[in-house]
TORGU-567774 format. One record per residue (C-alpha): chain; x, y, z. Coordinates in nm, 2 decimals, always signed. Layout:
BEGIN
cadena  X  Y  Z
A  X  Y  Z
...
***
This chain:
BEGIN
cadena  X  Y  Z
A  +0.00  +0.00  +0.00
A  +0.09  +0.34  -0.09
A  -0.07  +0.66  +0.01
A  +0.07  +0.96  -0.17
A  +0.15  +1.27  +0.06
A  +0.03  +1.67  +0.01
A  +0.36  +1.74  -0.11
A  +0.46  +1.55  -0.44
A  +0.79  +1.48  -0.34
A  +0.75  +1.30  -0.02
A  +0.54  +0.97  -0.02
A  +0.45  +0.70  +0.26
A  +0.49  +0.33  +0.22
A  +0.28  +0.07  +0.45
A  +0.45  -0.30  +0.39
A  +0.41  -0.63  +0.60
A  +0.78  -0.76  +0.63
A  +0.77  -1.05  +0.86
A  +0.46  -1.21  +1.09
A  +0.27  -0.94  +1.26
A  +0.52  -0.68  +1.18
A  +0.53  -0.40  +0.93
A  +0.71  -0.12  +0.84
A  +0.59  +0.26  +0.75
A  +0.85  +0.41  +0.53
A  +0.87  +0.77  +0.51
A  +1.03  +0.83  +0.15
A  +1.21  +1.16  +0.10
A  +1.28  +1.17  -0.29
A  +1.46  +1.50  -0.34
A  +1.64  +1.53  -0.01
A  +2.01  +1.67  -0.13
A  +2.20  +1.76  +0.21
A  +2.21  +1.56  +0.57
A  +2.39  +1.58  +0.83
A  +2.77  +1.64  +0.79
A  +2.66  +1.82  +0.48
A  +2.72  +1.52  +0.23
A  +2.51  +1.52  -0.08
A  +2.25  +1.26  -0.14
A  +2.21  +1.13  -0.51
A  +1.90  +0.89  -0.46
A  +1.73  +1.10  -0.15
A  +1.66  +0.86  +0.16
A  +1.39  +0.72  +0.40
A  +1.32  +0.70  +0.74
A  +1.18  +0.36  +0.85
A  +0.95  +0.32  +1.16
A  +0.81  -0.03  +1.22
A  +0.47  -0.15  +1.40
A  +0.51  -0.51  +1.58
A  +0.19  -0.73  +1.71
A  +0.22  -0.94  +2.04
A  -0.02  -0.95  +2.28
A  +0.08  -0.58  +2.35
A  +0.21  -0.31  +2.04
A  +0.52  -0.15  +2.00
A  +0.63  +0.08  +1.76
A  +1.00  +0.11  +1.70
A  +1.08  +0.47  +1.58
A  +0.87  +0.74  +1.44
A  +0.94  +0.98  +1.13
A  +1.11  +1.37  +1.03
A  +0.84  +1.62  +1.15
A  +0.82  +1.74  +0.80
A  +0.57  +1.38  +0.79
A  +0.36  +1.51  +1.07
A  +0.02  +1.62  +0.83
A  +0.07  +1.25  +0.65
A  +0.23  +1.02  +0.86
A  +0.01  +1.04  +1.18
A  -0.30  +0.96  +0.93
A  -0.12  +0.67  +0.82
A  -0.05  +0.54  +1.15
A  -0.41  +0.54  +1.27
A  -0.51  +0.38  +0.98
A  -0.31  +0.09  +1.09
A  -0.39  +0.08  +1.44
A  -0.52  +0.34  +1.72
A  -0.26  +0.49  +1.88
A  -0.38  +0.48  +2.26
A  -0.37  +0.02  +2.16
A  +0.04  +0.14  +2.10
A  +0.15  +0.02  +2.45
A  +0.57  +0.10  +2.38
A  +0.73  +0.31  +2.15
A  +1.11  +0.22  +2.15
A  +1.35  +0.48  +2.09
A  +1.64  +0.38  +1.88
A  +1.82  +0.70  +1.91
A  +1.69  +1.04  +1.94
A  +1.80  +1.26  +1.63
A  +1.50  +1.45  +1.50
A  +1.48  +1.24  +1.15
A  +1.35  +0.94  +1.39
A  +1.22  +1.14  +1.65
A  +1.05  +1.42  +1.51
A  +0.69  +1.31  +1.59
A  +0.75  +1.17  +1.94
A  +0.57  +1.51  +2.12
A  +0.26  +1.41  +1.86
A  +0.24  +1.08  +1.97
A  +0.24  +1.12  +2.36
A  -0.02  +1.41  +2.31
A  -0.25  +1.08  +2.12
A  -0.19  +0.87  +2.39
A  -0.07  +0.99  +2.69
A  +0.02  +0.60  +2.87
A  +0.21  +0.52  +2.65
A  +0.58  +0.40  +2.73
A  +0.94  +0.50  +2.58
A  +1.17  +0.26  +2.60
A  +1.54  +0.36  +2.54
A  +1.87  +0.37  +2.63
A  +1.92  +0.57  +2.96
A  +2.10  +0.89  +2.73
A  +1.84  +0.85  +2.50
A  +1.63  +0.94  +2.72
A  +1.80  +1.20  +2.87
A  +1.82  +1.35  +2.58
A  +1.41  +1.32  +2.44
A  +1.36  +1.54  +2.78
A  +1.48  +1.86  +2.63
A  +1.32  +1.73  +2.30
A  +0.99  +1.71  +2.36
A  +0.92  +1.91  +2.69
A  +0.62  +1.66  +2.80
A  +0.62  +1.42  +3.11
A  +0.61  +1.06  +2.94
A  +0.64  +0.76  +3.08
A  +1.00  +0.55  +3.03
A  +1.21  +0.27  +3.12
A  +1.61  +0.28  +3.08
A  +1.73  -0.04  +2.89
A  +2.06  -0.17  +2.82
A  +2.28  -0.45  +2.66
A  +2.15  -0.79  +2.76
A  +1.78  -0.66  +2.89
A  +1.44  -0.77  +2.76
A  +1.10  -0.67  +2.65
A  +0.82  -0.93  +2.61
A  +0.52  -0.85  +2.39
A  +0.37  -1.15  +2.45
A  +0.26  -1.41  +2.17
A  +0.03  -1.26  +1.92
A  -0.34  -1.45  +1.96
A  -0.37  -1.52  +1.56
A  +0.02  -1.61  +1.45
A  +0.10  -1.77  +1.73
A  +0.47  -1.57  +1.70
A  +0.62  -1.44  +2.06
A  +0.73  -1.11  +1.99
A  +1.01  -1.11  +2.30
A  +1.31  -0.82  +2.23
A  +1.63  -0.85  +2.34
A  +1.87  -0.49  +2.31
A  +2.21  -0.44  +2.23
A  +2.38  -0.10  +2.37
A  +2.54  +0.04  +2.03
A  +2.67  +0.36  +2.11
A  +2.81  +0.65  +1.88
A  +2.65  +0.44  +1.55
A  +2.65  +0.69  +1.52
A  +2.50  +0.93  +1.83
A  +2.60  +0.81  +2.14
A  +2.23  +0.70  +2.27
A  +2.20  +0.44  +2.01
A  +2.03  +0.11  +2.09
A  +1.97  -0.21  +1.90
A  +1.62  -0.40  +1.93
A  +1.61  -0.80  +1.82
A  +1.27  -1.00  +1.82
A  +1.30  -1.34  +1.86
A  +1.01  -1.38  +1.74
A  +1.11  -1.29  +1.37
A  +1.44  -1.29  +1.38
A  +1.46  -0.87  +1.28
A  +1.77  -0.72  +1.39
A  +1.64  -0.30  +1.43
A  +1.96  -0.10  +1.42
A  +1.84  +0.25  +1.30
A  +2.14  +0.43  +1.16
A  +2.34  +0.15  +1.17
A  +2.37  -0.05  +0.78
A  +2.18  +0.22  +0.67
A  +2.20  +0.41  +0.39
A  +2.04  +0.73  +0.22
A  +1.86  +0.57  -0.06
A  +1.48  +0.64  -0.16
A  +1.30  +0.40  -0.37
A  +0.97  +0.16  -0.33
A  +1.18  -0.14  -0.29
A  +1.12  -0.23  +0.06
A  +1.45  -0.48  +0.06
A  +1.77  -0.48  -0.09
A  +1.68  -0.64  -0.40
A  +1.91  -0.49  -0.64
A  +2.27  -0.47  -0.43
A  +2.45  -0.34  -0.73
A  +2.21  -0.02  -0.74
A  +2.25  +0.03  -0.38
A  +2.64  -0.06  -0.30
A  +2.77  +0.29  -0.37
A  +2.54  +0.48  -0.15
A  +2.56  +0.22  +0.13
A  +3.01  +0.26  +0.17
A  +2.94  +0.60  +0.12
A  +2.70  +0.66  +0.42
A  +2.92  +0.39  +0.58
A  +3.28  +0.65  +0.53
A  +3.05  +0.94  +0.61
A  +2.86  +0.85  +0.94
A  +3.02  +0.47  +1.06
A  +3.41  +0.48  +0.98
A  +3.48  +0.76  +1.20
A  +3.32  +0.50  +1.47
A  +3.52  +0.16  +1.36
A  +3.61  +0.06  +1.70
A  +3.23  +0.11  +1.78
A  +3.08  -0.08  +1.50
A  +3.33  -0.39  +1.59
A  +3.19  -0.40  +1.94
A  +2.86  -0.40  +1.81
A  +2.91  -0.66  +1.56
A  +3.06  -0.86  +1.85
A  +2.76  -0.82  +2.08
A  +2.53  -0.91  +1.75
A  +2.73  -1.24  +1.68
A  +2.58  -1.31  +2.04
A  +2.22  -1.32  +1.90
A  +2.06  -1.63  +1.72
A  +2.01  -1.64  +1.37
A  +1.90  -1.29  +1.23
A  +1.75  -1.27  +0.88
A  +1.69  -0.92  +0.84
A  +1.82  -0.61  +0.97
A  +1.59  -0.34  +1.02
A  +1.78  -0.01  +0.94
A  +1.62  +0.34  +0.99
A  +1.76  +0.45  +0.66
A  +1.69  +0.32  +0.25
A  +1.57  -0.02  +0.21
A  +1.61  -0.31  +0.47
A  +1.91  -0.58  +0.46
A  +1.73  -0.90  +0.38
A  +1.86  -1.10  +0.07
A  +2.22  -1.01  +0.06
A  +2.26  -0.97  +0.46
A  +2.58  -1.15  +0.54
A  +2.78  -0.96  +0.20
A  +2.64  -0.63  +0.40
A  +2.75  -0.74  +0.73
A  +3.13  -0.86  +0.61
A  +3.16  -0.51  +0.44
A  +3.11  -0.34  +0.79
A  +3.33  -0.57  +0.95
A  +3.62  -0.55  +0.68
A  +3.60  -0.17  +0.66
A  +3.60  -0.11  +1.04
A  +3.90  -0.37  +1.08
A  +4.11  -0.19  +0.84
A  +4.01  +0.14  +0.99
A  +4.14  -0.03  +1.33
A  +4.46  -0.15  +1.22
A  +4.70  +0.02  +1.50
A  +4.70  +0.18  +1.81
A  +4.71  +0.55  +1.69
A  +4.44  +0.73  +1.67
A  +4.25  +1.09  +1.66
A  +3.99  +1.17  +1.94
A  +3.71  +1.40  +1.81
A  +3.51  +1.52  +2.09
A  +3.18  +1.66  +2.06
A  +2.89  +1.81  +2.26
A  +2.53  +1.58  +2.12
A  +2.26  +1.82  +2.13
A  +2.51  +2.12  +2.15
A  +2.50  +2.38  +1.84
A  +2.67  +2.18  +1.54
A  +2.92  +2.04  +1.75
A  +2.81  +1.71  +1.65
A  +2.79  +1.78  +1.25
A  +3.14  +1.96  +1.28
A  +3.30  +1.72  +1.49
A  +3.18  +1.47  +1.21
A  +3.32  +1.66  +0.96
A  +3.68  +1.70  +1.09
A  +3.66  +1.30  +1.16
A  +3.56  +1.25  +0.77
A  +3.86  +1.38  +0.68
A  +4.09  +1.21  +0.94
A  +3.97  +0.93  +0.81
A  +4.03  +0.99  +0.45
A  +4.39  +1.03  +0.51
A  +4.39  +0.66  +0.59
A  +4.45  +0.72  +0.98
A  +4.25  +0.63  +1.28
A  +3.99  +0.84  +1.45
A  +3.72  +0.78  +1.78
A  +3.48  +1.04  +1.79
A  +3.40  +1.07  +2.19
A  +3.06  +1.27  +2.32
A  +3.21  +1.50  +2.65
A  +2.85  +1.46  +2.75
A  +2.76  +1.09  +2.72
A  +3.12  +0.91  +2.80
A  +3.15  +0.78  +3.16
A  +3.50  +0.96  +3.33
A  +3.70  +0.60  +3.32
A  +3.64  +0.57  +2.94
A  +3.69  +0.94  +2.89
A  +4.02  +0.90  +3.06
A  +4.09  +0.63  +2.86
A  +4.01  +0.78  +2.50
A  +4.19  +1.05  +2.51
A  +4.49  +0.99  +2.71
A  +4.55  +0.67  +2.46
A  +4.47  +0.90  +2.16
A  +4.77  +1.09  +1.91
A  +4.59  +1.41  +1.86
A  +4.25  +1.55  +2.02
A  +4.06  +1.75  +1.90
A  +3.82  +1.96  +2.08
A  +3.49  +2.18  +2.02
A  +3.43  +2.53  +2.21
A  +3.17  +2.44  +2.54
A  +2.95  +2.65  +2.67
A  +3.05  +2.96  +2.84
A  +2.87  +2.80  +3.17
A  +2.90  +2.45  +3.14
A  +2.64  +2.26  +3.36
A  +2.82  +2.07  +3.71
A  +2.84  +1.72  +3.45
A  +2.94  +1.87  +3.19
A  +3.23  +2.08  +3.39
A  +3.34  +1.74  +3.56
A  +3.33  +1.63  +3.20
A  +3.57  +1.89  +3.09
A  +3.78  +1.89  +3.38
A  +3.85  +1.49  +3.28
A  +3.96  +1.55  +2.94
A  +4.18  +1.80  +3.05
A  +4.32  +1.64  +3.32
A  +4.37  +1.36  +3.08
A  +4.58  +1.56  +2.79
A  +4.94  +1.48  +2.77
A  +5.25  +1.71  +2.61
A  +5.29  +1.45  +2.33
A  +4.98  +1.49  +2.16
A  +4.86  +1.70  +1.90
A  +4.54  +1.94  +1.96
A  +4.28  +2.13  +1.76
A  +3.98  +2.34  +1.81
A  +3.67  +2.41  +1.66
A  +3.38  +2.64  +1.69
A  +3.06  +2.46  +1.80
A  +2.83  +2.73  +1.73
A  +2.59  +2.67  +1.96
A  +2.47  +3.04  +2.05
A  +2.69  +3.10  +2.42
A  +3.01  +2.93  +2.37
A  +3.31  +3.02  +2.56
A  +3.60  +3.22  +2.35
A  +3.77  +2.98  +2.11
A  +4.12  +3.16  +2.15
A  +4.02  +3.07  +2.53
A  +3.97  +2.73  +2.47
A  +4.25  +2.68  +2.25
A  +4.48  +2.88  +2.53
A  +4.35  +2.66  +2.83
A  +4.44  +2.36  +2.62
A  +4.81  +2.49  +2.47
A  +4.91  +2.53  +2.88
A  +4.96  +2.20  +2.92
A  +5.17  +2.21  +2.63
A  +5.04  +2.02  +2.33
A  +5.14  +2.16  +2.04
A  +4.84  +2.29  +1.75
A  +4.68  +2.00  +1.54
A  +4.57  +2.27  +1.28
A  +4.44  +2.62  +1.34
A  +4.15  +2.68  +1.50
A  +3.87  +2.62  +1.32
A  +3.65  +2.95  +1.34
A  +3.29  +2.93  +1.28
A  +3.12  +3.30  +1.26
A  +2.75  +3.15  +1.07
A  +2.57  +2.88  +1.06
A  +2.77  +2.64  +0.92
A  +2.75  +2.63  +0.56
A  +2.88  +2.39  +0.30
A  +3.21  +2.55  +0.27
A  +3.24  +2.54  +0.63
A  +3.21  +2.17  +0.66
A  +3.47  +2.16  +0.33
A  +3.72  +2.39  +0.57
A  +3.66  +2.13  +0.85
A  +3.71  +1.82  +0.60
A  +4.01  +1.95  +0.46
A  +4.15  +2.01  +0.83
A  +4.07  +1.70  +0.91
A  +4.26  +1.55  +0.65
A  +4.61  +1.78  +0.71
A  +4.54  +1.63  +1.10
A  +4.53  +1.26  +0.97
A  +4.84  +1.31  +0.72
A  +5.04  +1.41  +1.01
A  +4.90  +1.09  +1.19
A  +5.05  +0.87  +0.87
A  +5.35  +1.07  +0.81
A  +5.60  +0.81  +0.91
A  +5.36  +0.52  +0.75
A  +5.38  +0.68  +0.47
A  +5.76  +0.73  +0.44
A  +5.82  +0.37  +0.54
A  +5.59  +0.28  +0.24
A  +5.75  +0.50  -0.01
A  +6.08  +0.26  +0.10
A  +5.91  -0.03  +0.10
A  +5.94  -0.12  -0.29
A  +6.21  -0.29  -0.46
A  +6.45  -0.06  -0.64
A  +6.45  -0.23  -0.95
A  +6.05  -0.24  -0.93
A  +6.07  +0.12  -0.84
A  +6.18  +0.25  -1.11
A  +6.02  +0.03  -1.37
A  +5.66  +0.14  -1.23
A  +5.79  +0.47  -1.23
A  +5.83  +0.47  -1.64
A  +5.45  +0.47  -1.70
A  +5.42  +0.81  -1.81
A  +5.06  +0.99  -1.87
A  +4.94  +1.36  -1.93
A  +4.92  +1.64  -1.71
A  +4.58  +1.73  -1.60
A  +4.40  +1.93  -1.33
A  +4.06  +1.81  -1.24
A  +3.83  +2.09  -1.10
A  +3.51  +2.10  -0.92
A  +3.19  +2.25  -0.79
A  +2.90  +2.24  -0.61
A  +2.64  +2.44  -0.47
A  +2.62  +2.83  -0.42
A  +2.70  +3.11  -0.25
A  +2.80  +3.07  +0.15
A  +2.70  +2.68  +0.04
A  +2.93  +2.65  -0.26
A  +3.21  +2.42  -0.23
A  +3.53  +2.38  -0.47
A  +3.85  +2.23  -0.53
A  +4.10  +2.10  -0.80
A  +4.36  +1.89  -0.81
A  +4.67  +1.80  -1.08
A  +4.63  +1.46  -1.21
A  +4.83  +1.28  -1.43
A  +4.62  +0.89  -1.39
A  +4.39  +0.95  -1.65
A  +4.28  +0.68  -1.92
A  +4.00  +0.71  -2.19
A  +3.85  +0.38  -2.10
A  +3.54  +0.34  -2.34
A  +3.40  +0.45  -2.69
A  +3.02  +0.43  -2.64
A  +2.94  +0.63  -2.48
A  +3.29  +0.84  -2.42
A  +3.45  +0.75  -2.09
A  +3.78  +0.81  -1.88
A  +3.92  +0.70  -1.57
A  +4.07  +0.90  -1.36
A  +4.27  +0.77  -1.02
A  +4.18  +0.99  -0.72
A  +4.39  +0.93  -0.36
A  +4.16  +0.88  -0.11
A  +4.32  +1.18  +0.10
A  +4.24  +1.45  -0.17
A  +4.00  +1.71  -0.09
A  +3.82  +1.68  -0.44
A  +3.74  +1.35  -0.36
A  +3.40  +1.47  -0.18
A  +3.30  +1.62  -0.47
A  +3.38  +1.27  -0.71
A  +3.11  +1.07  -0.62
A  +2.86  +0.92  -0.81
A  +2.62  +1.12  -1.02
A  +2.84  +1.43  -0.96
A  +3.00  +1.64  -1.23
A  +3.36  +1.75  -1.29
A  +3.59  +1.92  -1.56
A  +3.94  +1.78  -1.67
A  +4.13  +2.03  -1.78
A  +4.39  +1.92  -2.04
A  +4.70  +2.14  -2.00
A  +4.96  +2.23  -2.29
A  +5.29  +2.12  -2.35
A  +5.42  +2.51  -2.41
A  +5.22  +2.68  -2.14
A  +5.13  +2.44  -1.86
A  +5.40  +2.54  -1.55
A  +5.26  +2.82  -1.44
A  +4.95  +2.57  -1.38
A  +5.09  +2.33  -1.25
A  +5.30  +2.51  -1.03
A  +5.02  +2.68  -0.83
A  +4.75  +2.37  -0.85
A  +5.05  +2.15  -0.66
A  +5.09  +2.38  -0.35
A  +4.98  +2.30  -0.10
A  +4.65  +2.48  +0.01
A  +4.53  +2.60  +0.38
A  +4.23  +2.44  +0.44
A  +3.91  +2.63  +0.30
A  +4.16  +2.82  +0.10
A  +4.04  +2.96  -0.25
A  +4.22  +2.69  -0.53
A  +4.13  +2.93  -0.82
A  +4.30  +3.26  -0.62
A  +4.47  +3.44  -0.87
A  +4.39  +3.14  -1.20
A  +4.24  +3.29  -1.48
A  +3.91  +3.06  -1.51
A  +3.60  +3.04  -1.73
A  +3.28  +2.98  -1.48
A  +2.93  +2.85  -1.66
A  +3.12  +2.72  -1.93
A  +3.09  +2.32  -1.84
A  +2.91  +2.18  -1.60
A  +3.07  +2.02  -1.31
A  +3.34  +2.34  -1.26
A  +3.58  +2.56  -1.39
A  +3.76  +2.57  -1.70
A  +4.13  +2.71  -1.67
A  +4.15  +3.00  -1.93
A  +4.48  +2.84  -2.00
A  +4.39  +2.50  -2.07
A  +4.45  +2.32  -2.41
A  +4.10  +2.12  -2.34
A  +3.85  +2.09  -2.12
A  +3.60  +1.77  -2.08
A  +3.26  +1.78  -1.90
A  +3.24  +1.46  -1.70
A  +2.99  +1.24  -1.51
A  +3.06  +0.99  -1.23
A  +2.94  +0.65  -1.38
A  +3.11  +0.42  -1.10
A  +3.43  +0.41  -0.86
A  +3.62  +0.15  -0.79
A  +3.81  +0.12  -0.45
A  +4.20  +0.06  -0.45
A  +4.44  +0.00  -0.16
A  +4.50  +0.44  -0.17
A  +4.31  +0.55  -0.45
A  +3.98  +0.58  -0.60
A  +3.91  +0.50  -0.95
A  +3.66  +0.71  -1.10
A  +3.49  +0.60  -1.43
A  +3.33  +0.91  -1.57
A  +3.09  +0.96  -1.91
A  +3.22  +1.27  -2.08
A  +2.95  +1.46  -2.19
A  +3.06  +1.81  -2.33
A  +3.43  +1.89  -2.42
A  +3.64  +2.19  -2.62
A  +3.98  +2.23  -2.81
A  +4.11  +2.60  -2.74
A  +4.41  +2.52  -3.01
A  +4.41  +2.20  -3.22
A  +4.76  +2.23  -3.30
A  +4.93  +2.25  -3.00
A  +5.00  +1.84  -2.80
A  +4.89  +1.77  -2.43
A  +5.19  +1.84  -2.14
A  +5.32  +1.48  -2.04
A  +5.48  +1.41  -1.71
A  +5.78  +1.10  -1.67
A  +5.84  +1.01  -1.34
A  +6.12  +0.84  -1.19
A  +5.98  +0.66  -0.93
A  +5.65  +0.45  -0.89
A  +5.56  +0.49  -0.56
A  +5.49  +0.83  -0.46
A  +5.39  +1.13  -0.61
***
């Protein structure tokens, strides 16, 4: 069943998935942005789920946008004063924005959560409800459902930061459904209730999985460990895109190969946060994309949520920290809170700042002062937030996250460029190619985000219709920008002109800084980004696929528009002398 909402890009979706259980899918076609401000190609969903015992509970509700559509929907399949529980999988607004709406319908009814979850649905909804705290290894019993004859009997998982640190996981014996909310989700809107097509899905699923769970790989190996616990589970339930039923074991071995590779080591980056604090949380996100990009290890840690001994722990094992601006009069937790993680700094670790924005923070030159006294020398400069964030604000806080986790790898890296045998060396370094610099754009304004890189792997790889390759390092900024669906512009540079060019597109760049300062460039020309003035060619690409490497990204593109400033003159080529580093 479908039922078609007032506005004709959002739609509801009513489907049985399992004995006495069904799911209402709120489907949010056109939805470009969310959280760390990563663009969506396919839009996404956010999945709430009725189950049937002898009593009712309803895991999860729906964005507040839903609220003229989705509360109809709901009655329709039951009254809600007969909803006895509503369990909370975690508490960000896109699964919690019509909590207030349902306690107003039915006043008895009772949240069940973790005990931060529900903390935290307090200041949300600013109406006494009824609750009970659960944890890892605790139970809720429905009851058997009179006609099925199925006992619906939950058992929860504690899953915290996957990825807000109140996350719970909810498994019905009854059915064998695994609900894990963010968790192997992925922002993906179509009427396929299941994964039925894994090809179409696969991209958007590792790229939600970089964006919001590798930052958390330490986190997402405990809670694979406490789900290998469970009996058999044939579907998981996740709060995002379709559910994980046909191909469930390829989806779960891709979480735990990612998060083991991101936990190779001891080293890592602690990004603390405030939840519920500003953009602290987005931000924090943001910097922890890009430390993870660079191939190093990062934790993000909630000040508010972590108990003192794990606090102590986190960041007095961690490289760098990084830390966001609290407020100016920190409640008596939150201070003991603060007073661990400094207490807990050491002189041998790198530290960074950032704004939190959240409306009465304390001085960031304060906070970056009262940190530098203990002696720690500066991760990257402090990260200054004087709007609401915007896109290129999140871009500055990517890119700083990346210079943070290339210091992290610094000596990994050198030890690699060593590693190859001389002879080999040199061999791979004879593969010559052209000189290129790929540029691209998105958005506008305050929201607009850019970069450009010089590249010199680039292949034509297909006839009909055109294509290239082009190899991307997972550390580049421009990266962001290369995923599928998005546009860029090669720009072909010239054998007799292309120094200047390449000169000034291989410095190396202060996060958020300008790439095009002082380049004389063409805008509206192509779509995807600028064309250099300078250029011998330019071609207008599309991202068809990517292919993951061991450092790189290979990015199949369709070219779909492309120019020759002067047919005479022959593309710049670069010989190297080496074959494993730039």
């Amino acid at each position: 069943m479908v039922v078609a909402a007032a506005a004709p890009k959002l739609s509801l979706q009513c489907e049985a998935i399992a004995g006495d259980t069904c799911t209402i899918r709120s489907l949010d076609w056109d939805r470009s942005r969310f959280d760390i401000e990563f663009g969506l190609r396919n839009g996404t969903t956010y999945n709430a789920f009725l189950v049937r015992g002898e009593r009712t509970a309803l895991i999860d509700t729906s964005h507040a946008k839903f609220r003229d559509t989705w509360i109809p929907l709901l009655k329709e399949q039951i009254e809600p004063t007969a909803i006895d529980v509503l369990i909370v999988s975690h508490t960000e607004p896109d699964h919690s924005g019509l909590i207030g709406d349902l306690i107003d319908l039915n006043p008895d009814i009772e949240i069940v959560g973790s005990k931060v979850a529900l903390q935290f649905l307090q200041d949300q909804v600013h109406r006494p409800f009824k609750s009970r705290a659960v944890k890892s290894g605790e139970e809720l019993d429905l009851g058997t459902n009179p006609e099925s004859g199925i006992q619906h009997r939950f058992e929860f998982l504690s899953a915290p930061n996957l990825h807000w640190p109140d996350t719970i996981f909810s498994f019905d014996h009854g059915t064998g459904i695994l609900y894990t909310c963010d968790a192997f989700g992925l922002h993906y809107c179509s009427d396929d209730v299941f994964d039925s097509d894994p090809g179409a899905i696969a991209p958007d699923f590792r790229f939600y999985y970089d964006c919001l769970m590798g930052p958390n790989a330490r986190s997402v190996l405990q809670a694979l460990k406490r789900m290998g616990g469970l009996p058999e589970i044939n579907t998981i339930a996740v709060g995002h895109g379709p559910l994980l039923r046909h191909h469930l074991s390829h989806w779960v071995n891709d979480y735990r190969e990612w998060s083991g590779q991101r936990s190779k080591g001891e080293s890592y980056a602690a990004v603390c946060y405030l939840s519920q604090y500003g953009f602290s949380d987005r931000i924090s996100q943001a910097i922890a994309h890009g430390i993870g990009k660079a191939e190093a290890q990062v934790q993000l840690v909630d000040l508010r949520a972590t108990d003192p001994q794990e606090l102590t722990a986190l960041i007095g094992d961690a490289k760098a920290v990084v830390v966001p601006t609290w407020p100016a009069e920190p409640d008596g937790e939150l201070q003991a809170s603060i007073g661990t993680l400094l207490a807990a700094l050491h002189p041998k670790q790198l530290v960074g700042v950032f704004d939190a924005f959240g409306g009465n923070d304390e001085p960031i030159d304060a906070v970056a002062d009262q940190l530098r006294s203990q002696g720690q020398k500066q991760a990257f400069a402090p990260l200054r937030i004087r709007q609401l964030p915007q896109g290129s604000d999140y871009q500055r806080c990517e890119e700083s996250g990346t210079d943070l986790g290339q210091l992290l790898t610094k000596e990994k890296a050198i030890a690699a460029m060593k590693s190859l045998d001389g002879d080999l060396d040199k061999a791979l370094g004879r593969i010559s190619g052209g000189l290129y610099v790929v540029t691209a754009s998105q958005g506008e304004g305050e929201s607009q985000r850019r970069s450009a890189m010089v590249a010199s792997w680039v292949s034509q790889a297909s006839f009909s219709p055109p294509g290239l390759t082009v190899a991307v390092a997972k550390d580049r900024a421009i990266e962001a920008l290369m995923q599928v669906e998005d546009r860029f512009v090669l720009n072909v540079l010239r054998e007799d002109n292309h120094q200047p060019l390449l000169r000034h597109f291989l410095k190396r760049f202060p996060p958020g800084a300008d790439r095009f300062a002082g380049v004389n460039v063409l805008e509206g020309v192509a779509d995807g980004g600028p064309v250099l003035t300078d250029a011998l060619a330019y071609l207008s690409c599309r991202v068809e696929q990517r292919m993951e490497g061991p450092d790189h990204w290979i990015i199949y593109a369709v070219v779909e528009q492309g120019n020759v400033a002067d047919a005479e003159a022959s593309t710049a080529v670069h010989h190297r002398k080496v074959g494993n580093h730039y």
